[in-house]
N, C-alpha and C positions, 0 to 999 in steps of 0.2 A: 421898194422894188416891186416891181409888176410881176408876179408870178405866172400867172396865164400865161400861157404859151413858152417861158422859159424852157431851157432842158435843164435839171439835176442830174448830178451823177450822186451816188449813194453808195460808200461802200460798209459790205458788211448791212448791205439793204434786205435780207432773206427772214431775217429774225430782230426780234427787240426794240430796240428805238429804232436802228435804219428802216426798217421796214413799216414803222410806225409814222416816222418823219415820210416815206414813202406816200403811202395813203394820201396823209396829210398834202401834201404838193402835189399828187395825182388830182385829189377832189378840187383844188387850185386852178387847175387850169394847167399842171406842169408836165413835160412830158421827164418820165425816172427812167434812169436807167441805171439797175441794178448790179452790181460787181460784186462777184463771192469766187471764195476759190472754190467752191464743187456747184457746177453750174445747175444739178439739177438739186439743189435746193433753193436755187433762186430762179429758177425757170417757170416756175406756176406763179409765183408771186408777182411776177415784172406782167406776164400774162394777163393775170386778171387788175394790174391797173392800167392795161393798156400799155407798157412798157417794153423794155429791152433789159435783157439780163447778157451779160458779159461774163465768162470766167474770166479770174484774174487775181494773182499772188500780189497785193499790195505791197508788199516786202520784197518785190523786186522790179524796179525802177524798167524795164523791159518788158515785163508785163502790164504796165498801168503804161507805158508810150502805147503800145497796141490798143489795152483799151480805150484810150481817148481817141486815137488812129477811127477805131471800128465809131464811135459815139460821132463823132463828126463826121465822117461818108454817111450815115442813119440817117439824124436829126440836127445837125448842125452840130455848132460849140454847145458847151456847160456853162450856165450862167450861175448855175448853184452847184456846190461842192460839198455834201455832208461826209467827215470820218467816221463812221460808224465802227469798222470792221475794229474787232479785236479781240486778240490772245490772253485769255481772260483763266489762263491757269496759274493756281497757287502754289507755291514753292517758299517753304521757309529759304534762310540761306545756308543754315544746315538743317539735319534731320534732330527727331529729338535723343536717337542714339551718338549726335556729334558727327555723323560722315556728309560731306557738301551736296547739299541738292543737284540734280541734275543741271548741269552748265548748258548742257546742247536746250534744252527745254527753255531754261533762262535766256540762253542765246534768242531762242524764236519768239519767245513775248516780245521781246525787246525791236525785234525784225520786224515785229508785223505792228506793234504800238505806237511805234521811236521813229523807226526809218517810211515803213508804210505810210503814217501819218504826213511826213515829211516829204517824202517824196510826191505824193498828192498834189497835197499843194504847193510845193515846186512847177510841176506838169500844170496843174491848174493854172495857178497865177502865170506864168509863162506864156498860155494859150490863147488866155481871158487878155492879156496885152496887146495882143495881136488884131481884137478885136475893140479897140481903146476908141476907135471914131466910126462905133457904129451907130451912134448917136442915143443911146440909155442913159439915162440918166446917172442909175447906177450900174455900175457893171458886172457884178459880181457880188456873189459874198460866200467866205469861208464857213464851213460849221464843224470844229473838232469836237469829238464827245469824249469826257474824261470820267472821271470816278470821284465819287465822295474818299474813295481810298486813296486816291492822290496826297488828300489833306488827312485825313485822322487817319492813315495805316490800317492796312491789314495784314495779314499773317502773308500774303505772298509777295517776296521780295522786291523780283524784279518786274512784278507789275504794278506795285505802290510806284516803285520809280519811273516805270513806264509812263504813267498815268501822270505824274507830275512832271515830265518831259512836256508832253500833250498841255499840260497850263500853262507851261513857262513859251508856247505859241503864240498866247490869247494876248490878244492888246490890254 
């Protein structure tokens, strides 16, 4: 795939690997456009690669229609899709006194890792069809980011399962 000139979307582009995968496709040739939910932490960064930073709650499928909405009146469609973004808090499923970790908390890894993720690339792949003969050779490519904690377990729950949702994705 010819990166140069593509547009990426990035979520969860402000820190760590998005914002690292960022760089990485900006120095490409690519144009990024950054999606976090607190826009000004992703507002200097999309800046200095020459990008587009979007607020935007991955975890709710009305928020990521708008942000693709806004990315396409920009710079066209997304040829590239990085998941970056994620709820990366630890939560036994109890405590060590025996009362249930917090559910609302569990609840929101799960919204922002599970459904976020999923919802993405739903909008994505949906989008990226529409542009099926625009003559690319390839037309796209997904990138979800997971966790070595997927596979060997960590101490937090419902982001070990989250994170193996995110594999059970991958081709």
């Amino acid at each position: 795939m010819d990166i140069n000139g593509a547009t990426a979307m990035i979520t969860g582009g402000g820190s760590g690997m998005g914002l690292a995968a960022a760089r990485v496709l900006a120095a490409a040739g690519a144009t990024v456009c950054l999606l976090g939910r607190r826009l000004e932490q992703i507002a200097d960064q999309a800046t200095a690669l020459g990008g587009l930073a979007l607020q935007c709650d991955i975890s709710d499928d009305a928020s990521l229609e708008d942000a693709f909405d806004q990315l396409e009146s920009r710079t066209g469609h997304a040829r590239i899709l990085i998941n970056a973004a994620a709820n990366g808090r630890m939560l036994p499923l109890v405590t060590a006194d025996g009362r249930a970790s917090d559910r609302t908390v569990m609840r929101d890894v799960i919204a922002t890792n599970v459904l976020g993720t999923l919802y993405s690339n739903q909008i994505f792949a949906q989008r990226l069809g529409r542009h099926a003969d625009d003559g690319a050779e390839v037309k796209g490519v997904i990138i979800n980011v997971s966790s070595i904690g997927a596979i060997d377990g960590v101490v937090g729950a419902s982001y070990v399962a989250s994170k193996a949702a995110v594999n059970g994705l991958a081709l």
